[in-house]
ZAMI-349846 format. One record per residue (C-alpha): chain; x, y, z; residue number from 0. Coordinates in Angstrom, 1 decimal, padded with zeros to 4 digits, m for minus. Each point is the difference from the previous one (the first is absolute). Layout:
NODE  kette    east   north      up   nr
NODE      A       X       Y       Z  NUM
...
//
This chain:
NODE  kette    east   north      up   nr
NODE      A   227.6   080.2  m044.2    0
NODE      A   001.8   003.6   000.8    1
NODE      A  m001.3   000.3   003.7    2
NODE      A   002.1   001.7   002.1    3
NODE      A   002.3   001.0  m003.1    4
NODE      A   000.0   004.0   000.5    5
NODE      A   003.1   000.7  m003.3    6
NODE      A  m001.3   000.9  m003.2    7
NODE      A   002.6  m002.3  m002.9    8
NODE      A  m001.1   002.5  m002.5    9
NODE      A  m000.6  m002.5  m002.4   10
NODE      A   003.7  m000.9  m000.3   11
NODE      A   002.6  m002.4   000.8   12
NODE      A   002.2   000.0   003.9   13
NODE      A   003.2   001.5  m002.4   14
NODE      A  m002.0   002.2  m002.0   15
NODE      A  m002.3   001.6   002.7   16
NODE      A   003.1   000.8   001.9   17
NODE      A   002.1   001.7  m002.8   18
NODE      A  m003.4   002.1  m000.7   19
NODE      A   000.0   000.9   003.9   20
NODE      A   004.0   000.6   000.0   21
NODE      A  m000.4   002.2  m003.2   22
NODE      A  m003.2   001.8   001.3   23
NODE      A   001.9   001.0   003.4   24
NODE      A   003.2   001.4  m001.9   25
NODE      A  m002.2   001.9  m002.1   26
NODE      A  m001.8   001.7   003.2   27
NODE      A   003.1   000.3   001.8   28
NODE      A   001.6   001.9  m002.8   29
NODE      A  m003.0   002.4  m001.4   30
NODE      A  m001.9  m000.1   003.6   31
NODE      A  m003.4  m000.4  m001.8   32
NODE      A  m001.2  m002.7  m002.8   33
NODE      A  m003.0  m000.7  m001.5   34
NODE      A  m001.6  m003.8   000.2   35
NODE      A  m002.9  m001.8   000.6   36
NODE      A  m001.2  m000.5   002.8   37
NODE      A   000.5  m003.8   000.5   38
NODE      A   004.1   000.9  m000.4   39
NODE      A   000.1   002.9   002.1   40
NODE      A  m002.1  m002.4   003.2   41
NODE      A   003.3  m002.2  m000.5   42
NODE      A   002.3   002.3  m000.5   43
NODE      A  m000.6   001.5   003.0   44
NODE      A   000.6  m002.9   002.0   45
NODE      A   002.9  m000.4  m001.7   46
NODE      A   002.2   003.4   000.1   47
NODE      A  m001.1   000.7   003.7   48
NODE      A   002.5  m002.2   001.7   49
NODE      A   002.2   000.8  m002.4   50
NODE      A  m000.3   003.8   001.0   51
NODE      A   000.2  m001.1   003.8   52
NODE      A   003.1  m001.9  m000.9   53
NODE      A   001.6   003.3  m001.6   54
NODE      A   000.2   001.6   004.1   55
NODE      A   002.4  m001.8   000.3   56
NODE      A   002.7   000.6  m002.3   57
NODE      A   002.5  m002.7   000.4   58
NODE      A   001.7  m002.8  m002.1   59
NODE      A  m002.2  m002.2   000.8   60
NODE      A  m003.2   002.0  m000.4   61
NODE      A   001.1   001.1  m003.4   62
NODE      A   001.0  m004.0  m001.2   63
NODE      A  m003.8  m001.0   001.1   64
NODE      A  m001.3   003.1  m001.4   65
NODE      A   001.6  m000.7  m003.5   66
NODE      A  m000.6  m003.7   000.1   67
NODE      A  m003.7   001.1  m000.7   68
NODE      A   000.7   002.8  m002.1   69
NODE      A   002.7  m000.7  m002.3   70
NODE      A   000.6   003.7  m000.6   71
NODE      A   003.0   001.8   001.0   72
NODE      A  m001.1   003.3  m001.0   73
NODE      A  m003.4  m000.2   001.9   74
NODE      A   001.9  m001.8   002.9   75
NODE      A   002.1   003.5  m000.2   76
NODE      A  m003.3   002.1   000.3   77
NODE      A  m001.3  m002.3   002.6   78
NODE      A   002.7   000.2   002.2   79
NODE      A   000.7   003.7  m000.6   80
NODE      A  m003.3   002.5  m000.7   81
NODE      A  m002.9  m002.0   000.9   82
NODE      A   001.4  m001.6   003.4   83
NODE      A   000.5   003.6   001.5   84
NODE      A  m003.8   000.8  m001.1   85
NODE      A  m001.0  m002.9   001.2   86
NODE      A   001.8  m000.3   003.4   87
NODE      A  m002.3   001.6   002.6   88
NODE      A  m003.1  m001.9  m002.1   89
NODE      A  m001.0  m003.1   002.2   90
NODE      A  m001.3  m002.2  m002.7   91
NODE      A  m002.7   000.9  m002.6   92
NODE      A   002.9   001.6  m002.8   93
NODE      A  m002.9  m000.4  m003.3   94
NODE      A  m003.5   001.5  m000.9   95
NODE      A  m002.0  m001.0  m002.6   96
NODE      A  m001.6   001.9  m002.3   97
NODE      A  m003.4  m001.3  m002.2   98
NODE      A  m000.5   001.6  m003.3   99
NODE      A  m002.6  m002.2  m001.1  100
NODE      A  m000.1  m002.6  m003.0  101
NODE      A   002.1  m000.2  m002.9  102
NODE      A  m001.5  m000.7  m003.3  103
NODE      A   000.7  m003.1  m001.9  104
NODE      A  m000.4  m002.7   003.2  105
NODE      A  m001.7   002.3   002.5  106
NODE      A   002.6  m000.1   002.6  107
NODE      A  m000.1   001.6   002.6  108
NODE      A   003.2   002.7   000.5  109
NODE      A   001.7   002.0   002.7  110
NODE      A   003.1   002.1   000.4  111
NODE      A   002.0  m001.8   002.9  112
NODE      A   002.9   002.8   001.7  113
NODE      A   002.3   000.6   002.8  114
NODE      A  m001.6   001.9   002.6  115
NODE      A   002.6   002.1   000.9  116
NODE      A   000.5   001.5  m003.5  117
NODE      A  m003.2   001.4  m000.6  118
NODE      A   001.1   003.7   000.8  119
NODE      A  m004.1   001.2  m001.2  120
NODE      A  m001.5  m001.9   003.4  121
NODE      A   002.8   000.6   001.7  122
NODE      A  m000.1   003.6  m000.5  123
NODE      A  m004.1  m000.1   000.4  124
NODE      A   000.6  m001.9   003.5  125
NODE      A   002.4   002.3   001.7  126
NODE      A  m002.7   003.2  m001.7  127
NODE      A  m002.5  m001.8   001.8  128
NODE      A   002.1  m000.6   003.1  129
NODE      A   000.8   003.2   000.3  130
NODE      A  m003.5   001.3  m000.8  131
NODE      A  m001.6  m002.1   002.4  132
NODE      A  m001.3   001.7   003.3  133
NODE      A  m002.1  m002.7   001.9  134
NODE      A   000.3  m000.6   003.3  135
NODE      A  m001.6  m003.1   002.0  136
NODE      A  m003.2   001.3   002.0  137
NODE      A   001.6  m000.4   003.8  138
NODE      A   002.8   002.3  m001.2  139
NODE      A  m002.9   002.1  m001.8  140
NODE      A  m001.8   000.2   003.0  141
NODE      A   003.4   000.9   002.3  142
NODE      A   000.6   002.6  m002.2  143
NODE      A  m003.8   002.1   000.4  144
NODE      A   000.0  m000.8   003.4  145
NODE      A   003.8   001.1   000.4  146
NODE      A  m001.6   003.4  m002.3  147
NODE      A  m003.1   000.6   001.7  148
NODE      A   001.5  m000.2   003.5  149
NODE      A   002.7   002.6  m001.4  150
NODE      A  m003.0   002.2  m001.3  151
NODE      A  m001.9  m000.4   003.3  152
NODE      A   003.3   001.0   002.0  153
NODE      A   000.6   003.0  m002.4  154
NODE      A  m003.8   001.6   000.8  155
NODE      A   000.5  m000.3   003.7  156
NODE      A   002.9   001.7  m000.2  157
NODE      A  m001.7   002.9  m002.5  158
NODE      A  m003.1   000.1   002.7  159
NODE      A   002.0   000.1   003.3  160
NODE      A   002.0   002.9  m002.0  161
NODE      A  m003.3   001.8  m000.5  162
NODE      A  m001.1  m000.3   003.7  163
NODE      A   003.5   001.1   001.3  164
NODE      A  m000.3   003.3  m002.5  165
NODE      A  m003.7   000.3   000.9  166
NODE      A   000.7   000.2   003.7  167
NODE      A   002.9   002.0  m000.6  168
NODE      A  m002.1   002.8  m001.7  169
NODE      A  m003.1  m000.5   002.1  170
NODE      A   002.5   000.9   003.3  171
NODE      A   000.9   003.8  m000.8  172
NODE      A  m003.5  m000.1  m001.0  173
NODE      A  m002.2  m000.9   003.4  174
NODE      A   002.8   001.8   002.0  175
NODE      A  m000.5   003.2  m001.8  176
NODE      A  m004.1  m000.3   001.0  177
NODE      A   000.4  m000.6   003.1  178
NODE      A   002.1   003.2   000.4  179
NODE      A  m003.0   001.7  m002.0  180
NODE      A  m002.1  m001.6   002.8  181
NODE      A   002.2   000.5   002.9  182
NODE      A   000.6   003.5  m000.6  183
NODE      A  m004.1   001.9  m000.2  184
NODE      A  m000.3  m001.7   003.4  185
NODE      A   003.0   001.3   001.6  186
NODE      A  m000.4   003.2  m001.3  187
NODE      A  m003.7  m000.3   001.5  188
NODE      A   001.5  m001.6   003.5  189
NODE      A   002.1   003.5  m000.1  190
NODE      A  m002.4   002.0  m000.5  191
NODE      A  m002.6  m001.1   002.8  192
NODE      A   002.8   000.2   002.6  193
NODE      A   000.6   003.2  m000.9  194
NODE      A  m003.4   001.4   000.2  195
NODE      A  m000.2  m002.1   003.5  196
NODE      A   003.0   002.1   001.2  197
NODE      A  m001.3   003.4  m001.4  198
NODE      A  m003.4  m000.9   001.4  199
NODE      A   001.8  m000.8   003.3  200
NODE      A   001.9   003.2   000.0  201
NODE      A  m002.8   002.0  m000.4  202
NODE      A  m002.2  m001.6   002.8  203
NODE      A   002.4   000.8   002.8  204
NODE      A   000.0   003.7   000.1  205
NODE      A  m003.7  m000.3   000.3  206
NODE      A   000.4  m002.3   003.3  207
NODE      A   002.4   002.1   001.3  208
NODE      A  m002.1   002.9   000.1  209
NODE      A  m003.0  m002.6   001.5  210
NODE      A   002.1  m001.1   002.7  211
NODE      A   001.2   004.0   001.2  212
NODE      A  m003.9   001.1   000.0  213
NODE      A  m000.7  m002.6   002.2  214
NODE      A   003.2   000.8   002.2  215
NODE      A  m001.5   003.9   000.0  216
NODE      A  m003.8  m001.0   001.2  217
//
């Protein structure tokens, strides 16, 4: 029984299963993109991935473990070189696989597996989307309207107390101006009645004068 047993042999020998796998990971190393089944691409996967995380770190060392599986100089070149500055910020995670379906014949199913980092269509259609992208989290959200509404609120204080002041300021000259219109018929008036006390006055005392000598005479 197979429990526990997780690697696929592919229907091949030890030898033969690991020169398809060597040959499989040269290839995507040197085009970036291949097209296999799906049962291949599983495994190859788990194979090339350590051997990416190997190519960091580009010493002697690193390169004679990287070509012991391999057995390529020119992809070891390419390995070493163009991919492992793509790759060198990428914690893990280097291939994507692609299903197309089945292939006629034995009904296989078929993918495209790649290199992450050289597919420059999603790359280009993440950093659009990036860029694009305007959401904000809701407790930032929420600072924001209340930040804006306390701004609006602050701004129409300001606009009414601007309208009192200039309402005051032309309602003064205003009330001052009728009370002067009041003020001035009653002074007038005030002038008038003492002057027609005084004339009044005046023209009493002759009139007592000439009382008080007839009663000096009799």
């Amino acid at each position: 029984m197979r429990h526990g047993k997780k690697n696929n042999h592919l229907g091949r020998t030890a030898s033969h299963r690991a020169a398809l796998l060597s040959n499989l990971a040269s290839s995507l190393i040197l085009h970036k993109r291949i097209k296999t089944t799906v049962a291949k691409a599983r495994e190859l996967r788990k194979y090339v991935e350590p051997l990416l995380t190997r190519s960091k770190d580009d010493s002697t060392h690193s390169r004679r473990t990287v070509f012991a599986f391999l057995q390529n100089k020119e992809s070891l070149k390419e390995l070493f070189g163009t991919v492992a500055d793509k790759v060198a910020t990428r914690p893990g995670g280097y291939t994507r696989i692609i299903k197309l379906g089945t292939r006629l014949g034995d009904n296989a199913e078929m993918c495209i597996i790649e290199l992450v980092d050289f597919n420059e269509t999603l790359l280009a259609a993440k950093e659009e989307k990036a860029a694009k992208s305007t959401r904000r989290s809701r407790r930032s959200g929420g600072g924001t309207k209340v930040a804006a509404s306390a701004v609006s609120e602050a701004i129409v204080v300001d606009a009414v107390s601007d309208e009192v002041v200039a309402d005051e300021a032309t309602e003064a000259p205003v009330a001052e101006a009728e009370v002067e219109a009041t003020e001035a018929p009653v002074a007038e008036a005030e002038v008038t009645e003492a002057a027609a006390e005084e004339a009044s006055a005046s023209d009493d005392s002759p009139a007592a004068d000439e009382a008080a000598e007839d009663e000096n005479k009799a």
